[in-house]
C-alpha positions in Angstrom: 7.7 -4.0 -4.8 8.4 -2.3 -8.1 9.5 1.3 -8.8 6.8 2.8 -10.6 6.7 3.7 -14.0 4.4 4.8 -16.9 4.7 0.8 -17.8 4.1 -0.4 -14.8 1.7 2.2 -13.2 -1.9 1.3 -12.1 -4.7 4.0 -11.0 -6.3 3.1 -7.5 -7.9 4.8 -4.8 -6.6 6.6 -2.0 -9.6 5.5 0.0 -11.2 2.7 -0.9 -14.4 3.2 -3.5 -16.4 0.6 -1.6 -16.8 3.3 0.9 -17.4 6.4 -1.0 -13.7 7.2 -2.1 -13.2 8.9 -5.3 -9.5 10.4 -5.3 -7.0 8.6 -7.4 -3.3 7.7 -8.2 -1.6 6.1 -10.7 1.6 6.7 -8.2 0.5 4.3 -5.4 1.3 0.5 -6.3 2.6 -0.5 -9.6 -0.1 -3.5 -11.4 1.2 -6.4 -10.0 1.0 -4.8 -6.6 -2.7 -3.7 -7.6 -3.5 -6.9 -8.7 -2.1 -8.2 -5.4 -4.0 -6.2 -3.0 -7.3 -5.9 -5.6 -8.5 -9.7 -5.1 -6.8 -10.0 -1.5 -7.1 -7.2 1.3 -9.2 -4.6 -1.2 -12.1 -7.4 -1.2 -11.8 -8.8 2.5 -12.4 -4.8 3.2 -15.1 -4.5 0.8 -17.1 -7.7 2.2 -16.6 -6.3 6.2 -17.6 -3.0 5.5 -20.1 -4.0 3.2 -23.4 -3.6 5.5 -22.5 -0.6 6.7 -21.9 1.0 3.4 -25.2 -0.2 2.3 -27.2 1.1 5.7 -25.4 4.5 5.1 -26.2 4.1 1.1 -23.0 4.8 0.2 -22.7 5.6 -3.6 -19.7 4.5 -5.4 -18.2 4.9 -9.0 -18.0 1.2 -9.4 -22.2 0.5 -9.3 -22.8 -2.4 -6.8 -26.1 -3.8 -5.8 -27.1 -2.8 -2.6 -27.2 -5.9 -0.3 -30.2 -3.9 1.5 -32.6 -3.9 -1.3 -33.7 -7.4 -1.2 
């Protein structure tokens, strides 16, 4: 893990947007960390809690088809 700087700094979400979170931080993980978590844990939590998001219609920043309106 890197110390943070304005170099190195990356904005992400203090709760996850796939389930309705809007605050950020660029003071949280540094880009390679981001980068990291972003295509590893980030996206096994957005697949699991994906039908639940969409049963609650959860709206999100990031727009993401709806897996219920098929």
């Amino acid at each position: 893990m890197e110390v943070i700087n304005e170099s190195n700094s990356s904005v992400e979400y203090v709760i996850p947007n796939d389930v309705g979170g809007r605050l950020k931080s660029s003071a949280l993980l540094c880009k390679s960390c981001n980068s990291l978590y972003g295509g590893g844990i980030d996206a096994v939590f957005a697949h699991a809690t994906e039908p639940i998001t969409a049963l609650l219609n959860i709206k999100r920043e990031r727009k993401k088809e709806n897996i219920l309106k098929n």
